[in-house]
N, C-alpha and C positions, 0 to 999 in steps of 0.2 A: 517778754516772752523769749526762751531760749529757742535759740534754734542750731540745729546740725546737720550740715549738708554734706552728703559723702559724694565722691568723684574718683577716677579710676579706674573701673571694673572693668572688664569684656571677655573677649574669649583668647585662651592659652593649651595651647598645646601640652600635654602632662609632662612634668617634668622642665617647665617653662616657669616666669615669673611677673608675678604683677605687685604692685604698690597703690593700694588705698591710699585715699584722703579723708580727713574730718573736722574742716573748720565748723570751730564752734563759737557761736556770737556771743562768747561773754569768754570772763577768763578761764583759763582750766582749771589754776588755783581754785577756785570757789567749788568746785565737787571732788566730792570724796573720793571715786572713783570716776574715772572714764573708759572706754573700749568698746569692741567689738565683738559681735554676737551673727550668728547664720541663721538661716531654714534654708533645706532644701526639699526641693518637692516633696508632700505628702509627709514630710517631719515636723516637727515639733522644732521651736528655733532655740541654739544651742549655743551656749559660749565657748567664745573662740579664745579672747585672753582680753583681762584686765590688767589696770595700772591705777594705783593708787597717788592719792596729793603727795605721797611721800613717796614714791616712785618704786613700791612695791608689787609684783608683775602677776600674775595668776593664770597659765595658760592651759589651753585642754590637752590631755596627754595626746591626741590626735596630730596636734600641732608643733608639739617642742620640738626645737632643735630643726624647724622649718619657716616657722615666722617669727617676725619680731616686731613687738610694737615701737613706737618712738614719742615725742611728744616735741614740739617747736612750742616753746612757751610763749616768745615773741608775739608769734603769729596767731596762735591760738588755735591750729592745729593737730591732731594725734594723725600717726600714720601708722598703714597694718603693710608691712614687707613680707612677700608670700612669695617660697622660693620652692624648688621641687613640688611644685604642684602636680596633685591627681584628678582624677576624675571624682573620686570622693566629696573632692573639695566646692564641687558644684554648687551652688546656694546664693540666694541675695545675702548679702553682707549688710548687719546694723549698726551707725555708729549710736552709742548711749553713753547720756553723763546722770549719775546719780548725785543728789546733792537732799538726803530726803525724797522730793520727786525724782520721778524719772522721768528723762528725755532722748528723742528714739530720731536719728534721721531717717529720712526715707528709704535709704535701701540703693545698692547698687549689684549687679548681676553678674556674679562673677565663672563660667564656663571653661570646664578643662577638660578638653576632649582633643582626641585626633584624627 
């Protein structure tokens, strides 16, 4: 059973910065995709940006040029770096690895406000 635990989140001041976690118990190589995806309240949850096995990136125009993903292959790790943050940005944060199925961690909560 895969598993993915995200860690990280809290609250930031807009225009502040936080750093995601997403160790994943298996290797990254074996999915096609890995990344992170939101909801925030009373929305629909929305992608934030992918990375492909082949380290191809897919981010939401929301986000470019403000986060960036990374990946520690070592460790088995992906990480979402979230810089200029807004209030916008409010939402629990999903880490998901596709491989065929999908696999969803729990969610970490992440608040920008002042």
């Amino acid at each position: 059973q895969v598993q993915l635990v995200e860690s990280g989140g809290g609250s930031v001041q807009p225009g502040g910065s936080l750093r995601l976690s997403c160790a994943v118990s298996a290797n990254i190589f074996s999915f096609d995709t890995v990344g992170w995806y939101r909801q925030a309240p009373e929305k629909q949850r929305e992608l934030v940006v992918t990375i492909s096995r082949g380290g191809v990136t897919n981010y939401a125009d929301s986000v470019k040029g403000r986060f960036t993903i990374s990946r520690d292959i070592a460790k088995n790790i992906v990480y979402l770096q979230m810089n200029s943050l807004k209030p916008e940005d409010t939402a629990i944060y999903y880490c998901k690895a596709e491989r065929g199925a999908h696999y969803w961690g729990q969610g970490s909560q992440v608040t920008v406000s002042s």
